[in-house]
Steps between C-alpha positions, in 0.01 A plus 500: 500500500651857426427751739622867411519772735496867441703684788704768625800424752381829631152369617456354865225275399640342192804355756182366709289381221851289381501354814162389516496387145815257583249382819250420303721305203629282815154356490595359160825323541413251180436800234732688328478876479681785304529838652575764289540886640413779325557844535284776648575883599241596796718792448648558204567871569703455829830632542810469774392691810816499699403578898113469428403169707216261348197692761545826367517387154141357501366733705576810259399215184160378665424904683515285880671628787863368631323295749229375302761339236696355819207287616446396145791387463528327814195296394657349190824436746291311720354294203806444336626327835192297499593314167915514655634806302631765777454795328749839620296779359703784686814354304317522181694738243291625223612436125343426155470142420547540108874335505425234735213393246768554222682230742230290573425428133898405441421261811175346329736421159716275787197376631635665810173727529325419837832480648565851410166626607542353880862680477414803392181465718639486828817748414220711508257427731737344813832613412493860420679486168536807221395341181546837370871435575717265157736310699209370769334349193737369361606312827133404555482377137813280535315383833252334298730291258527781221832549343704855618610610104095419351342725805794738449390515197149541536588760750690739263225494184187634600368305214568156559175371626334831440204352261457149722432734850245714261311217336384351825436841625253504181368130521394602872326850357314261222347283767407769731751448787467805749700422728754169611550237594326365224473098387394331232452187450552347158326810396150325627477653859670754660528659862529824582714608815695320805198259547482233752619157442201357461403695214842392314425152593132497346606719217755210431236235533240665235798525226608134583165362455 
């Protein structure tokens, strides 16, 4: 069964929704499944805010107070622990995610894809790494199996994987995806957002039937 995901490294809830979609495959130990990642900009417009922490950021984006931001984003930390991530939003340093999808795709030609996503996903989320910054890539990148000269590579020429990031941003706008995670399954069903196990696990049922 192929199941492709639309995501963005920089969304709480698509590092949740992996982890409850790789529950909910446990259930299924004697099928065979194909993940494939694709990219998706909540934010395409984002930019380096050096000394702006992750709270203000959302605050000014969504028109909420300091405060109001803090609490939300304690909720997510609290989920996230719930399904074993331990997220470290006060460590959180703001970037664009446009390279590391120019990364990821190199990954998914190594079949090296999901392995780059949980990377990148907790450098971000738990560690507190700049993804803004070349050299923490590239380490990353190497991290997950890819060779140093190919991600230098990619790393240098804006264009190399320029078109593969944009045509999943486009297959998402031609079905309608809003927002991510997003997963669909062998293009029959689909589920929207970091849903609970149990919805992965029926989802799975319905397209194995």
């Amino acid at each position: 069964m192929k199941i492709e995901i639309w995501s963005d490294i920089m969304c709480p809830f698509c590092y949740i929704g992996k982890r409850q979609l790789e529950t909910a495959l446990a259930e299924f130990p004697n099928d065979e499944f194909e993940i494939e990642w694709k990219s998706f900009q909540l934010d395409p417009t984002i930019s380096p805010q050096p000394g702006k922490d992750v709270f203000t950021y959302l605050a000014e984006r969504k028109g909420m107070s300091v405060e109001q931001s803090v609490e939300m984003h304690k909720s997510v930390a609290e989920r996230a622990k719930s399904v074993g991530l331990d997220y470290h939003f006060d460590k959180v340093v703001i970037s664009n995610s446009f390279t590391a999808h120019r990364i990821i795709q190199l990954a998914k030609t190594k079949k090296l894809g999901d392995e780059m996503e949980e990377i990148f996903f907790k450098a971000y989320f738990t560690d507190g790494k700049d993804l803004n910054d070349g050299p923490t890539l590239l380490e990353l990148a190497e991290r997950a199996g890819l060779d140093k000269a190919e991600t230098l590579k990619v790393l240098e020429n804006e264009n190399l994987f320029l078109s593969d990031v944009h045509t999943d941003i486009m297959e998402a706008q031609q079905f309608g995806v809003q927002g991510v995670p997003f997963f669909a399954f062998e293009r029959k069903f689909a589920v929207s957002g970091a849903q609970p196990v149990e919805t992965f696990v029926q989802t799975i049922r319905e397209v194995l039937k």
